[in-house]
CHARMM-style PDB file with segment names, atoms N, HN, CA, C and O in Angstrom:
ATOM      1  N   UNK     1     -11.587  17.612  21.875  1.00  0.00      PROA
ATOM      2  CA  UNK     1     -12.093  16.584  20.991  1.00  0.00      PROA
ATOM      3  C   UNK     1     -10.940  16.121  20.099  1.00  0.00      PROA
ATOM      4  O   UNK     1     -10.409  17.040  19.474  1.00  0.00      PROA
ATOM      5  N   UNK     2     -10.484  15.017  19.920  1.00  0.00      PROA
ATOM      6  HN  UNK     2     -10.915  14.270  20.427  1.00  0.00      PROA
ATOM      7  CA  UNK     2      -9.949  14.402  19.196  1.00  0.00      PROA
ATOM      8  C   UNK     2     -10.063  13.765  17.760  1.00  0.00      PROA
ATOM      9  O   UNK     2     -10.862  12.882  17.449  1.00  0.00      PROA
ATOM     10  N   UNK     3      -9.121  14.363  16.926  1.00  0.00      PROA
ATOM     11  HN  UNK     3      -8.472  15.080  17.179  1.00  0.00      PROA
ATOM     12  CA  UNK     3      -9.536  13.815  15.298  1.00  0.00      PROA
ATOM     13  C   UNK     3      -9.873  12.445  15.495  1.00  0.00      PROA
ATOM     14  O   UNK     3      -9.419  11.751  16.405  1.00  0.00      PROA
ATOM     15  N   UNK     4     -10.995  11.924  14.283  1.00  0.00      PROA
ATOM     16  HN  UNK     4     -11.364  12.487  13.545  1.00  0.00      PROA
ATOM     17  CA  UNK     4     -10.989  10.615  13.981  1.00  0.00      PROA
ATOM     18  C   UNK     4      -9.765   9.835  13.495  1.00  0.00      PROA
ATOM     19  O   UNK     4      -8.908  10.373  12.794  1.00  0.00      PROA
ATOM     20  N   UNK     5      -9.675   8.085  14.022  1.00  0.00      PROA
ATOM     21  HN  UNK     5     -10.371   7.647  14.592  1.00  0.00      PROA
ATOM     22  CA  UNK     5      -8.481   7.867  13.262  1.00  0.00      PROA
ATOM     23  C   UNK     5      -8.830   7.677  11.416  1.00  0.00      PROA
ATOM     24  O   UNK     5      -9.733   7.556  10.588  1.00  0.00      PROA
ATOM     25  N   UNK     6      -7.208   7.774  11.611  1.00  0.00      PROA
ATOM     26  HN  UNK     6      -6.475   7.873  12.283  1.00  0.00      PROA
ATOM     27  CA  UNK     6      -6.860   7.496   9.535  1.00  0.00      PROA
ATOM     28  C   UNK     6      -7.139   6.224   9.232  1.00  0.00      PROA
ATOM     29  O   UNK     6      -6.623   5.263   9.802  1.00  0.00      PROA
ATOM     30  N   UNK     7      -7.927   6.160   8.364  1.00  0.00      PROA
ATOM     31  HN  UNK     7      -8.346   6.941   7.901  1.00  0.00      PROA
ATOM     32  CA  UNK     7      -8.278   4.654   8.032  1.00  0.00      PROA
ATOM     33  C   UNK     7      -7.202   4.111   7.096  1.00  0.00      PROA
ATOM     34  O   UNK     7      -6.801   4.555   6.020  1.00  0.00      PROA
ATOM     35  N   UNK     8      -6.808   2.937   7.855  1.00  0.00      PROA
ATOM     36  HN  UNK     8      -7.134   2.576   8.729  1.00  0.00      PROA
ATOM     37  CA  UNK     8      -5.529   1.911   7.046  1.00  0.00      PROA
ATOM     38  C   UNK     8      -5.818   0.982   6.663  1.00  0.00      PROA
ATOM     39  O   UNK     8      -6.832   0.457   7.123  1.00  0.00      PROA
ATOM     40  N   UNK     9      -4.947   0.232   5.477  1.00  0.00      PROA
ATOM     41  HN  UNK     9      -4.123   0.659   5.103  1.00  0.00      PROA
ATOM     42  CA  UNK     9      -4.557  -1.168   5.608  1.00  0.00      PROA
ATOM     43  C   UNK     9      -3.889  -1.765   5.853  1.00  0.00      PROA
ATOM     44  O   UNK     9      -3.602  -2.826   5.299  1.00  0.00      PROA
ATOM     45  N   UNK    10      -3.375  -1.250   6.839  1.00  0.00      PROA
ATOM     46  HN  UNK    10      -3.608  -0.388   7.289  1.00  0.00      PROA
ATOM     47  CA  UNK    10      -1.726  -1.533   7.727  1.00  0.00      PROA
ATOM     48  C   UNK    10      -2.288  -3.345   8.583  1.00  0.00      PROA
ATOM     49  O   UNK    10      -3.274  -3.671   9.245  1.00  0.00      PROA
ATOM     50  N   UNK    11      -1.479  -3.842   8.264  1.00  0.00      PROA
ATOM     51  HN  UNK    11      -0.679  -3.577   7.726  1.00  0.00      PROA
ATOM     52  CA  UNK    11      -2.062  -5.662   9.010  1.00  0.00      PROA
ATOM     53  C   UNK    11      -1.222  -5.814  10.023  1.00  0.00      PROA
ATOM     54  O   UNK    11      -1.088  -6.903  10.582  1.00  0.00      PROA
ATOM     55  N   UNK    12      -0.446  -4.551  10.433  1.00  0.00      PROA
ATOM     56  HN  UNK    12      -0.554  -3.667   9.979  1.00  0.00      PROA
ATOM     57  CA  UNK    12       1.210  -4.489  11.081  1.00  0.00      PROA
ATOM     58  C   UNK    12       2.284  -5.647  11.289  1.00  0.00      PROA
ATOM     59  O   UNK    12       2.864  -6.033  12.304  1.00  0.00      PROA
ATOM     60  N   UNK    13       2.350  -6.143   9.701  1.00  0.00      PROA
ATOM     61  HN  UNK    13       1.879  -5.829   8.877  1.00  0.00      PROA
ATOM     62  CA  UNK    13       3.018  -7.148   8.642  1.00  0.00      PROA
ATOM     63  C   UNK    13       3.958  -6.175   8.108  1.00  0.00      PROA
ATOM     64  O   UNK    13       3.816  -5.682   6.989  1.00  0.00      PROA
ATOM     65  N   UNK    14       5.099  -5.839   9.045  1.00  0.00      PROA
ATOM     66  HN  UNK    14       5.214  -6.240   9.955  1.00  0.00      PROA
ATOM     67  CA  UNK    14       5.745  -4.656   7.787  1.00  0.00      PROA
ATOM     68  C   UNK    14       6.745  -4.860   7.034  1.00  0.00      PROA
ATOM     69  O   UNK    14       7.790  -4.661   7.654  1.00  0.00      PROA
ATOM     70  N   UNK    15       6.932  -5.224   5.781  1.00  0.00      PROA
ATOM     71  HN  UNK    15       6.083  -5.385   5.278  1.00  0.00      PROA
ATOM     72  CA  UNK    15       8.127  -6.088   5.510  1.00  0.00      PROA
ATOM     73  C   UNK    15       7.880  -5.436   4.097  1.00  0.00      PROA
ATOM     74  O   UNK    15       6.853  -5.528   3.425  1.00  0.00      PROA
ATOM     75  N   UNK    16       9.179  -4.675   3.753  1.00  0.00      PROA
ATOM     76  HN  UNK    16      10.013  -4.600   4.300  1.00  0.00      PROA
ATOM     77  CA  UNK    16       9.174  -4.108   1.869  1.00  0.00      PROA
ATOM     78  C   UNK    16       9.832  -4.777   1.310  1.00  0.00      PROA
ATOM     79  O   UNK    16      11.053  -4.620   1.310  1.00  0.00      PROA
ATOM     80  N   UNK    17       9.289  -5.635   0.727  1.00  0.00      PROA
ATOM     81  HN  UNK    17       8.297  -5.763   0.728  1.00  0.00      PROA
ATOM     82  CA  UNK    17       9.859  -6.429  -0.861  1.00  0.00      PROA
ATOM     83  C   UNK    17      11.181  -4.994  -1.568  1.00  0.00      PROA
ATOM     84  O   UNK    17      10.755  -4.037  -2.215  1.00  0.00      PROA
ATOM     85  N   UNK    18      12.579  -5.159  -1.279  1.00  0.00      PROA
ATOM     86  HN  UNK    18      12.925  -5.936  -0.754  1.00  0.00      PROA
ATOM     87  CA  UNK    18      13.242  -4.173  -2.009  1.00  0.00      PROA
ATOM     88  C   UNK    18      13.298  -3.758  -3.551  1.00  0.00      PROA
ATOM     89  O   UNK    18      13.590  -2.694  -4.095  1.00  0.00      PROA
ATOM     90  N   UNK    19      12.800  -5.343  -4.183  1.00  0.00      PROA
ATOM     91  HN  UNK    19      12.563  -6.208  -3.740  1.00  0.00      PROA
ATOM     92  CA  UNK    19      12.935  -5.261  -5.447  1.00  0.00      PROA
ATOM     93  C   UNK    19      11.903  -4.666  -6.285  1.00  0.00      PROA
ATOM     94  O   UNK    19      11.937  -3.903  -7.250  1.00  0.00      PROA
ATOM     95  N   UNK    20      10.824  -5.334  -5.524  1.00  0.00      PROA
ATOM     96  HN  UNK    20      10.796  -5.954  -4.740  1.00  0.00      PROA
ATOM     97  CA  UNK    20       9.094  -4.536  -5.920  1.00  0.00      PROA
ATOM     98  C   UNK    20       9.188  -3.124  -5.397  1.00  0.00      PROA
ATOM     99  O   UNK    20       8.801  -2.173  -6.076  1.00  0.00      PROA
ATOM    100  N   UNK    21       9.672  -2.994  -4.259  1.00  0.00      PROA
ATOM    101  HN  UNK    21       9.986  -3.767  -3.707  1.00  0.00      PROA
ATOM    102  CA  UNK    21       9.469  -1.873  -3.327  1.00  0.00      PROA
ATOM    103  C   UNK    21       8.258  -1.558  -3.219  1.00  0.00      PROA
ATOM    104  O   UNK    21       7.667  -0.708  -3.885  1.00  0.00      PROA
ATOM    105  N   UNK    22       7.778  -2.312  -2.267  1.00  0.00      PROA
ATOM    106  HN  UNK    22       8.258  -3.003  -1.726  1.00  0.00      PROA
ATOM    107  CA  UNK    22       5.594  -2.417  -1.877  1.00  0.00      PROA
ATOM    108  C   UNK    22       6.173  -3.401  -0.720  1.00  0.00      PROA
ATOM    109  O   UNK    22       6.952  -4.353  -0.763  1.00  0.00      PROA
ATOM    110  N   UNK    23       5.251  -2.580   0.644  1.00  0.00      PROA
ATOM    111  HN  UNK    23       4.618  -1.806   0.679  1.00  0.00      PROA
ATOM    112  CA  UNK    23       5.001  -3.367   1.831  1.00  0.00      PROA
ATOM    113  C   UNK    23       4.314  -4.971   1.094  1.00  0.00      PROA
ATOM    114  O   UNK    23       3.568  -5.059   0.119  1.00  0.00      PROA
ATOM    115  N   UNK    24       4.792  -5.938   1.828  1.00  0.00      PROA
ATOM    116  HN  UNK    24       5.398  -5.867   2.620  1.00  0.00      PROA
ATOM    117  CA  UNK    24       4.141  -7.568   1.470  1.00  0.00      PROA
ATOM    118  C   UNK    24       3.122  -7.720   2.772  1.00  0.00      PROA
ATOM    119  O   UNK    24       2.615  -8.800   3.076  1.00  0.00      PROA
ATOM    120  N   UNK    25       2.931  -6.676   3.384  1.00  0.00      PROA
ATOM    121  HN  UNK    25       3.343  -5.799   3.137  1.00  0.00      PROA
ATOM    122  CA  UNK    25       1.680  -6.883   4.771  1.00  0.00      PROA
ATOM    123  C   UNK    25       0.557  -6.217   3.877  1.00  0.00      PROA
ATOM    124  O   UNK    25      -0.565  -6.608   3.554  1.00  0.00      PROA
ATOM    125  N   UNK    26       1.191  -5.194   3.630  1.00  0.00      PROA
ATOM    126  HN  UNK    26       2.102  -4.876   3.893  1.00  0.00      PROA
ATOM    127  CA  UNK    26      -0.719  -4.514   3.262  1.00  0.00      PROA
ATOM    128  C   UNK    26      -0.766  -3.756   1.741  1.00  0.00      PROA
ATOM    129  O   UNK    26      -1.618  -2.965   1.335  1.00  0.00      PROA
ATOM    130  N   UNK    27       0.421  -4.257   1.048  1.00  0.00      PROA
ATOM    131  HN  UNK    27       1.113  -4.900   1.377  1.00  0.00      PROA
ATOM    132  CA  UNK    27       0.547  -4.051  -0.871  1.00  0.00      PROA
ATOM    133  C   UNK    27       0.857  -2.610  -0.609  1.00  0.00      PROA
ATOM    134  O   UNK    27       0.632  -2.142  -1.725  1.00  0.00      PROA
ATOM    135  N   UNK    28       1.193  -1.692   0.072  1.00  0.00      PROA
ATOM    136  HN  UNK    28       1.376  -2.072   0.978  1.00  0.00      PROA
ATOM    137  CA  UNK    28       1.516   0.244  -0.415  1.00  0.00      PROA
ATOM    138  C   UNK    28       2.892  -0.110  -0.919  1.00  0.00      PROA
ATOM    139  O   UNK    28       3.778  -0.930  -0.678  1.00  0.00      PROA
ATOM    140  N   UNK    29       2.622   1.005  -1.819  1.00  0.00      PROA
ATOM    141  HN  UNK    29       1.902   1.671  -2.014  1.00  0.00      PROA
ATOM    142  CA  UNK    29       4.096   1.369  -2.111  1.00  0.00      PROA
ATOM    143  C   UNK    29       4.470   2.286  -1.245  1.00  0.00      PROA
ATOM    144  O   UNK    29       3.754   3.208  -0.855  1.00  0.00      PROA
ATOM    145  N   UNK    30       6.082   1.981  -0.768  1.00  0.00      PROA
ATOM    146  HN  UNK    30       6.664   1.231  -1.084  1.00  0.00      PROA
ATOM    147  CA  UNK    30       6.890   3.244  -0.001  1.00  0.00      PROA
ATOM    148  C   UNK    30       6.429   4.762  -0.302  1.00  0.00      PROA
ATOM    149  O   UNK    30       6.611   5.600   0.581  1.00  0.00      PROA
ATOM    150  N   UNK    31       5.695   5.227  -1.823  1.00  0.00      PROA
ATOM    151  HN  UNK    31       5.547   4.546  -2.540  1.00  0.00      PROA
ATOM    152  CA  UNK    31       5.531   6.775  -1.501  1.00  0.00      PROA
ATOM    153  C   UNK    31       4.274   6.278  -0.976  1.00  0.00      PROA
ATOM    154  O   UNK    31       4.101   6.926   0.056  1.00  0.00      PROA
ATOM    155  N   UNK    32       3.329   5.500  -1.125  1.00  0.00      PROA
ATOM    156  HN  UNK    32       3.469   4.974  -1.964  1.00  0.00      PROA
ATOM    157  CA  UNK    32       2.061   5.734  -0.488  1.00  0.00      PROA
ATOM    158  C   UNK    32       1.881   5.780   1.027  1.00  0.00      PROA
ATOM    159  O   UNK    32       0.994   6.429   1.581  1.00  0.00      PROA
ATOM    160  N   UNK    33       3.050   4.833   1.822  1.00  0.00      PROA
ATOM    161  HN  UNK    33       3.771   4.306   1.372  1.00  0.00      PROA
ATOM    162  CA  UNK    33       3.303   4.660   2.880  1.00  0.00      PROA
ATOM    163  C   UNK    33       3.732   5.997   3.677  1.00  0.00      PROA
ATOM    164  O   UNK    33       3.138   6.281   4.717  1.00  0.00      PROA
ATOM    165  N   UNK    34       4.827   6.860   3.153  1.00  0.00      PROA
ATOM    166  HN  UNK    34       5.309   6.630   2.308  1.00  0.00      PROA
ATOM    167  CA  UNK    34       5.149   7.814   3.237  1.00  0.00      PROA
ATOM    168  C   UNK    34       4.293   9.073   3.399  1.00  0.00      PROA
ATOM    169  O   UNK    34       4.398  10.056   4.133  1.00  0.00      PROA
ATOM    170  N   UNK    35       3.432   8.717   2.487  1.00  0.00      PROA
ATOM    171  HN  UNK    35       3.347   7.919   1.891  1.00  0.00      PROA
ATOM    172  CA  UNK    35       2.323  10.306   2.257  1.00  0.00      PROA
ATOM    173  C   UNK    35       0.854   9.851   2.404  1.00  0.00      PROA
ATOM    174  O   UNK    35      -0.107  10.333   1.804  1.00  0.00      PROA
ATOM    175  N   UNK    36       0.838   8.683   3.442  1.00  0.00      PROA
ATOM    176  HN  UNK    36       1.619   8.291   3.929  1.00  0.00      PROA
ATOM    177  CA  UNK    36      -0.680   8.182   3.741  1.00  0.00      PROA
ATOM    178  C   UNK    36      -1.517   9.222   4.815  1.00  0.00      PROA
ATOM    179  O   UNK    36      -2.747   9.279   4.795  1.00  0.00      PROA
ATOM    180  N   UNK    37      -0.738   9.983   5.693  1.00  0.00      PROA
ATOM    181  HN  UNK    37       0.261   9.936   5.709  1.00  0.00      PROA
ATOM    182  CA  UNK    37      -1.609  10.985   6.368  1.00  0.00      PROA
ATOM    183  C   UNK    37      -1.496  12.138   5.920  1.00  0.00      PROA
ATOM    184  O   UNK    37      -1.516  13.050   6.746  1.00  0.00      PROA
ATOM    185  N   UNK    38      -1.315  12.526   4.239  1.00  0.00      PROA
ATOM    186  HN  UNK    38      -1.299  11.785   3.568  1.00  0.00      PROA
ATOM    187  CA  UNK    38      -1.401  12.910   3.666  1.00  0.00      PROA
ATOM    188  C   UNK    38      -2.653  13.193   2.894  1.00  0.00      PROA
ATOM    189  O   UNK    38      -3.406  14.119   2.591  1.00  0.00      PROA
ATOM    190  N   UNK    39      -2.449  11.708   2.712  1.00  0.00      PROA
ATOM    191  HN  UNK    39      -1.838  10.957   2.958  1.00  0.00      PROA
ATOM    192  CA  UNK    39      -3.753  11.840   1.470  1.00  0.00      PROA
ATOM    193  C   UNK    39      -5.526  11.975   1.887  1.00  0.00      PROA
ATOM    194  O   UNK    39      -6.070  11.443   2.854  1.00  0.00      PROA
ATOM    195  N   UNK    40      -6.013  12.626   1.103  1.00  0.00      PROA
ATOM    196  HN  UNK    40      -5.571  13.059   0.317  1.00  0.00      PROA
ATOM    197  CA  UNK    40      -6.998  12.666   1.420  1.00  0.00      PROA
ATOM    198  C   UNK    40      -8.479  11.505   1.518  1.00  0.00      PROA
ATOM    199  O   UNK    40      -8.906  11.096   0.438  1.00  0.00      PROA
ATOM    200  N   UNK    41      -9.071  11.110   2.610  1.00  0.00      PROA
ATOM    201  HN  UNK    41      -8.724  11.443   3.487  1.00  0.00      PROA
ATOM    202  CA  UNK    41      -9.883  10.342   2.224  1.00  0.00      PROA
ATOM    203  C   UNK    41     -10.657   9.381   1.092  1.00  0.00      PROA
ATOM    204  O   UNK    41     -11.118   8.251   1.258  1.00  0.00      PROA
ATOM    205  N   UNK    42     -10.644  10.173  -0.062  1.00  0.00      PROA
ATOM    206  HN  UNK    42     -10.270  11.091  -0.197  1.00  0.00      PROA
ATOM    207  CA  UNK    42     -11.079   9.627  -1.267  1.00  0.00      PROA
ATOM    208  C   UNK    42      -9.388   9.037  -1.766  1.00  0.00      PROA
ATOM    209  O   UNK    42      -9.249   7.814  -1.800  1.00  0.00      PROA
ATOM    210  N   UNK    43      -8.508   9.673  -2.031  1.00  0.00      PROA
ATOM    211  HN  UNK    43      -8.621  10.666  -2.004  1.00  0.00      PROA
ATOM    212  CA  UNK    43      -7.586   9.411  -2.479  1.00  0.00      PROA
ATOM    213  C   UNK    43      -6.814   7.887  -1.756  1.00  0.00      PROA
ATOM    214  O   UNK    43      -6.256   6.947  -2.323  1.00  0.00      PROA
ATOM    215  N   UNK    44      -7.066   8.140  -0.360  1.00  0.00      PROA
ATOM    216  HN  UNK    44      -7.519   8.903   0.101  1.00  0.00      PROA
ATOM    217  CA  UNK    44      -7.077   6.371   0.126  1.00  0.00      PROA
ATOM    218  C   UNK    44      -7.782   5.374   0.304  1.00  0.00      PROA
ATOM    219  O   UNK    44      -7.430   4.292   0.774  1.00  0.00      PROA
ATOM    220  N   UNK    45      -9.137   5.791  -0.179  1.00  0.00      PROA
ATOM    221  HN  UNK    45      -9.423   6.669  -0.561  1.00  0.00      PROA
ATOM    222  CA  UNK    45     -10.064   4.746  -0.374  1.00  0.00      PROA
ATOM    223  C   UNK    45      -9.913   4.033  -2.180  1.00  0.00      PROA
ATOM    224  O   UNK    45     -10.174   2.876  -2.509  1.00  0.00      PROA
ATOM    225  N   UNK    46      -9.335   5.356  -3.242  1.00  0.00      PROA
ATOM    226  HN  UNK    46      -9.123   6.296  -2.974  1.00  0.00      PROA
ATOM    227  CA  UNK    46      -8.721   4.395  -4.026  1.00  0.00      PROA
ATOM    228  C   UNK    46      -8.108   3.736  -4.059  1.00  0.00      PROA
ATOM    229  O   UNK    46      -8.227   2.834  -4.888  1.00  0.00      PROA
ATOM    230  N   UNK    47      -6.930   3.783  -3.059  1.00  0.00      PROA
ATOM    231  HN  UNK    47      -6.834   4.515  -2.386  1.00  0.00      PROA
ATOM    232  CA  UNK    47      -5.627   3.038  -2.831  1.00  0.00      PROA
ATOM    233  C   UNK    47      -6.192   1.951  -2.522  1.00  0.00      PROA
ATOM    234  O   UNK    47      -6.092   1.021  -3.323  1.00  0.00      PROA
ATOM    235  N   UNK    48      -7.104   1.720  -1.010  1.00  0.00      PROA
ATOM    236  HN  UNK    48      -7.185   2.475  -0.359  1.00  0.00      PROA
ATOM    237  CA  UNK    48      -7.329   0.404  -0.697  1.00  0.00      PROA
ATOM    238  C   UNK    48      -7.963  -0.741  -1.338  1.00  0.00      PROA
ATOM    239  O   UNK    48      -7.906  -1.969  -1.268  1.00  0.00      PROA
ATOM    240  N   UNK    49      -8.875   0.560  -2.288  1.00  0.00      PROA
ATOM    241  HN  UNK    49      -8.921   1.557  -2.345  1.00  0.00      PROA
ATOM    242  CA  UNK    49      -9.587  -0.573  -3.394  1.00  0.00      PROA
ATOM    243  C   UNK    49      -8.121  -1.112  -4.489  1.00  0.00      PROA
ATOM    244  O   UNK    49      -7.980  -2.318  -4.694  1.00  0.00      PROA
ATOM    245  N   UNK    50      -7.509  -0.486  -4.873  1.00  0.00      PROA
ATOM    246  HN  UNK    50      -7.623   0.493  -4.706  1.00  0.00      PROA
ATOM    247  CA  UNK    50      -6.121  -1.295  -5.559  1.00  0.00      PROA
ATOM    248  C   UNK    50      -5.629  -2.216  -4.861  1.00  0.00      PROA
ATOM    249  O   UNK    50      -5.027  -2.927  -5.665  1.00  0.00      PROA
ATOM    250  N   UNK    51      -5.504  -2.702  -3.691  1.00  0.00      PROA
ATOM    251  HN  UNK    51      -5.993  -2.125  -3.038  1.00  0.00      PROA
ATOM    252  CA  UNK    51      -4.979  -3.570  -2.735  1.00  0.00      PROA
ATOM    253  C   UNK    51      -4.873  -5.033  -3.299  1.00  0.00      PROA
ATOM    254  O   UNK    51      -3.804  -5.501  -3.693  1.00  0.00      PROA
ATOM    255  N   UNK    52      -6.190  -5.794  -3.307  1.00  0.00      PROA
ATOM    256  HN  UNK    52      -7.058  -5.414  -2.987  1.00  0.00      PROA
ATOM    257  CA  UNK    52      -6.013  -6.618  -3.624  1.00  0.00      PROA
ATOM    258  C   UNK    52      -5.589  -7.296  -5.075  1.00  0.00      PROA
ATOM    259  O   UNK    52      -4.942  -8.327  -5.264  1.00  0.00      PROA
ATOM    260  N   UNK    53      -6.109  -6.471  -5.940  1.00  0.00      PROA
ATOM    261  HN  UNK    53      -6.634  -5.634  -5.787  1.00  0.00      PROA
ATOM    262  CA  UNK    53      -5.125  -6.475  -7.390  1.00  0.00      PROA
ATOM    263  C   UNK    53      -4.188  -6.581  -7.117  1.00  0.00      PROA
ATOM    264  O   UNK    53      -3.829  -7.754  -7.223  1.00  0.00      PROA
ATOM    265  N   UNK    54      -3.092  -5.620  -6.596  1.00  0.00      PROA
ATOM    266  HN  UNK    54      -3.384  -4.667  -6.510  1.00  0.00      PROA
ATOM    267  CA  UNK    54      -1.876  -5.756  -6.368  1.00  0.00      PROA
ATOM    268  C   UNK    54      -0.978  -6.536  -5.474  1.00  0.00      PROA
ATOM    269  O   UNK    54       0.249  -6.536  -5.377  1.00  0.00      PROA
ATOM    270  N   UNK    55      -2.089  -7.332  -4.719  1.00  0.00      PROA
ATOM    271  HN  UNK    55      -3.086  -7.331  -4.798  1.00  0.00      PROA
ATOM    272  CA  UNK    55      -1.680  -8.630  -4.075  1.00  0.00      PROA
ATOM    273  C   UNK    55      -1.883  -9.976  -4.852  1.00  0.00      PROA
ATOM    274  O   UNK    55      -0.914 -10.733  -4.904  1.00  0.00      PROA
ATOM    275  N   UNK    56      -2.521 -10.176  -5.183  1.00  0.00      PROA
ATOM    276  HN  UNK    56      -3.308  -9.561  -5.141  1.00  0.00      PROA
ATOM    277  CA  UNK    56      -2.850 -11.152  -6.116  1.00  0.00      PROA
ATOM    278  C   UNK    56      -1.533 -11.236  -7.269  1.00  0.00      PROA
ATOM    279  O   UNK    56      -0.833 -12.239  -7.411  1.00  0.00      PROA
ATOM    280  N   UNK    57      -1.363  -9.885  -8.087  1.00  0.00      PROA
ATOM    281  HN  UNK    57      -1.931  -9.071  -7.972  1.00  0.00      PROA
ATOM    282  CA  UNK    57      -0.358 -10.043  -8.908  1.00  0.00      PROA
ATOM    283  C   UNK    57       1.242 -10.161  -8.264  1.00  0.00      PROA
ATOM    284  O   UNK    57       2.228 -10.591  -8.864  1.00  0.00      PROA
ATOM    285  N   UNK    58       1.199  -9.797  -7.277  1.00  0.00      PROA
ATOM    286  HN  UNK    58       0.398  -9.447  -6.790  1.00  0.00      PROA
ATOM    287  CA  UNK    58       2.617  -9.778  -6.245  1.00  0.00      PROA
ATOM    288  C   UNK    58       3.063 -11.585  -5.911  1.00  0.00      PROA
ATOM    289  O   UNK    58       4.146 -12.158  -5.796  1.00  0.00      PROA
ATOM    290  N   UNK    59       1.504 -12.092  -5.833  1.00  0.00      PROA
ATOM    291  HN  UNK    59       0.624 -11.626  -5.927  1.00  0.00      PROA
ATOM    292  CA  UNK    59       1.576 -13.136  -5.316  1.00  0.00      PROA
ATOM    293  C   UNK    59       1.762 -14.148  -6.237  1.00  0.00      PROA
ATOM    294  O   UNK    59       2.030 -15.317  -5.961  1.00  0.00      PROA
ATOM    295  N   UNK    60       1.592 -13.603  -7.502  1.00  0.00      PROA
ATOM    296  HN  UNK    60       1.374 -12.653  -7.726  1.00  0.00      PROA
ATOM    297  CA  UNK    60       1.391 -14.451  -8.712  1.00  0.00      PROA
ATOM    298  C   UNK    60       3.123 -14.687  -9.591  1.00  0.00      PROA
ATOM    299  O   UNK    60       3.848 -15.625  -9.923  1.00  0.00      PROA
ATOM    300  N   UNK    61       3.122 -13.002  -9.664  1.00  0.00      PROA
ATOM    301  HN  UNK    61       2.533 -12.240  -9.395  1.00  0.00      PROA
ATOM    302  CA  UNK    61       4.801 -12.427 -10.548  1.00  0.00      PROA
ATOM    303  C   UNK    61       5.629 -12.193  -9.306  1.00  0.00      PROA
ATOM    304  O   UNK    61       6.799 -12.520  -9.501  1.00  0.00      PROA
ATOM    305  N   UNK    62       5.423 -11.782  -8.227  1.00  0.00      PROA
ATOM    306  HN  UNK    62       4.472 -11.516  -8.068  1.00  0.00      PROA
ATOM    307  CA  UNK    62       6.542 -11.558  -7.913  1.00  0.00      PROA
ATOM    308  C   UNK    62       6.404  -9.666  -7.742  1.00  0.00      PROA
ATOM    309  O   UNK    62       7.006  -9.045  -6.866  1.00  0.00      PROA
ATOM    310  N   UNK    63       5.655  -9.134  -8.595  1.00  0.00      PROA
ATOM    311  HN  UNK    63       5.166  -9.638  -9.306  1.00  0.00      PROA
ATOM    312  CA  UNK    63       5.924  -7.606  -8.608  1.00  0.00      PROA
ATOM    313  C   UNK    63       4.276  -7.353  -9.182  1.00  0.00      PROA
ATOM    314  O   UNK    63       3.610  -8.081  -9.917  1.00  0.00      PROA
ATOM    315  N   UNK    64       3.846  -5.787  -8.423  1.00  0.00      PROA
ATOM    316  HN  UNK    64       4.388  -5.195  -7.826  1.00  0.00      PROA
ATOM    317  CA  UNK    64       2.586  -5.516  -8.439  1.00  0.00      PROA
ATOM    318  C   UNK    64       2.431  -4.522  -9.139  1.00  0.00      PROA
ATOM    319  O   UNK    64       3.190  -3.556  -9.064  1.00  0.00      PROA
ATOM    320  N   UNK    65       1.137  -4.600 -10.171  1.00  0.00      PROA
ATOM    321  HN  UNK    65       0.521  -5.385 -10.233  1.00  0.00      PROA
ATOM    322  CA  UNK    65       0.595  -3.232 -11.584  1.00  0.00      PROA
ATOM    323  C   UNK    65       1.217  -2.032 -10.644  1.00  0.00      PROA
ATOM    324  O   UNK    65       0.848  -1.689  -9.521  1.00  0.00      PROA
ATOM    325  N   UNK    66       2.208  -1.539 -11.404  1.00  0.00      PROA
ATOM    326  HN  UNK    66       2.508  -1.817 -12.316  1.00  0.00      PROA
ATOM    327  CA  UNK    66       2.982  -0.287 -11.519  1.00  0.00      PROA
ATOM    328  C   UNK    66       4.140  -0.432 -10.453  1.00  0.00      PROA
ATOM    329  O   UNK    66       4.380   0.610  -9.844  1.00  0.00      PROA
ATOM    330  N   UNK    67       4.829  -1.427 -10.150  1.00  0.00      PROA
ATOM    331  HN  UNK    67       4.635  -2.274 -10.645  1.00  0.00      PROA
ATOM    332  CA  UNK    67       5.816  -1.515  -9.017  1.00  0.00      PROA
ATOM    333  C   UNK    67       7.263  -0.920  -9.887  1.00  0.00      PROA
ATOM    334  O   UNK    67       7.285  -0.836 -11.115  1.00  0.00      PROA
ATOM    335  N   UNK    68       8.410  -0.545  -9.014  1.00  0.00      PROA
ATOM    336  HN  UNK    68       8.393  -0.613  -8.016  1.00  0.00      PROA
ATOM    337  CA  UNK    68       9.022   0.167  -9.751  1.00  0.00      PROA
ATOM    338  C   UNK    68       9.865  -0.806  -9.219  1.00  0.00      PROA
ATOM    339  O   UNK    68       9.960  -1.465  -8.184  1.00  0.00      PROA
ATOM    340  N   UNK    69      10.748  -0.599 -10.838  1.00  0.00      PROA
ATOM    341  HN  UNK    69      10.671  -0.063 -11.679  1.00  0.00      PROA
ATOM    342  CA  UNK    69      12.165  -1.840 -10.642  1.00  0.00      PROA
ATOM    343  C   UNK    69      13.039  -0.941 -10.629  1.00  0.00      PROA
ATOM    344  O   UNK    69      12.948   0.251 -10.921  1.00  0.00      PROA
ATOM    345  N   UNK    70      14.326  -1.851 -10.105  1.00  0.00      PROA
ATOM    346  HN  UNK    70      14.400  -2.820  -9.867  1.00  0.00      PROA
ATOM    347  CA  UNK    70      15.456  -1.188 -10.329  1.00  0.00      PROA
ATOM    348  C   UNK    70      16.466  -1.916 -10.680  1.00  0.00      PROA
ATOM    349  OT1 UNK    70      17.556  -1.391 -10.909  1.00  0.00      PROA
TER     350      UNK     70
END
C-alpha cells in the first residue's frame, strides 16, 4: 500500500524572486519549500491558507508579510 500524496501548492511555476526569496508560482518561502515533506498536515494547511495574502502583497510591493531581505 502506498502513502497518500502530500498535498501542495506547487502550480509547477518555479521561479524564486532572489530578493523576496518566495517561489512567484505558488508564494513558499525557500525554508518552506525545503521542509514541506516535513511538515505536518496542519502545519501546511496553515501555510496554504497564507498563500494568497502573500500573493496579493508580492503582487502589490514587490515583497510578501515576512519575506526576508537582504
Amino acid at each position: 500500500m502506498s502513502a497518500p500524496p502530500v498535498k501542495t501548492p506547487c502550480v509547477k511555476v518555479c521561479f524564486v524572486d532572489p530578493k523576496a526569496q518566495i517561489c512567484v508560482g505558488c508564494f513558499r518561502t525557500l525554508e518552506e519549500l525545503g521542509r514541506w515533506t516535513a511538515y505536518s498536515d496542519a502545519e501546511r494547511d496553515a501555510i496554504i491558507k497564507a498563500l494568497p495574502e502573500r500573493e496579493t502583497a508580492y503582487r502589490r510591493t514587490g515583497t510578501p508579510p515576512g519575506a526576508l531581505r537582504r
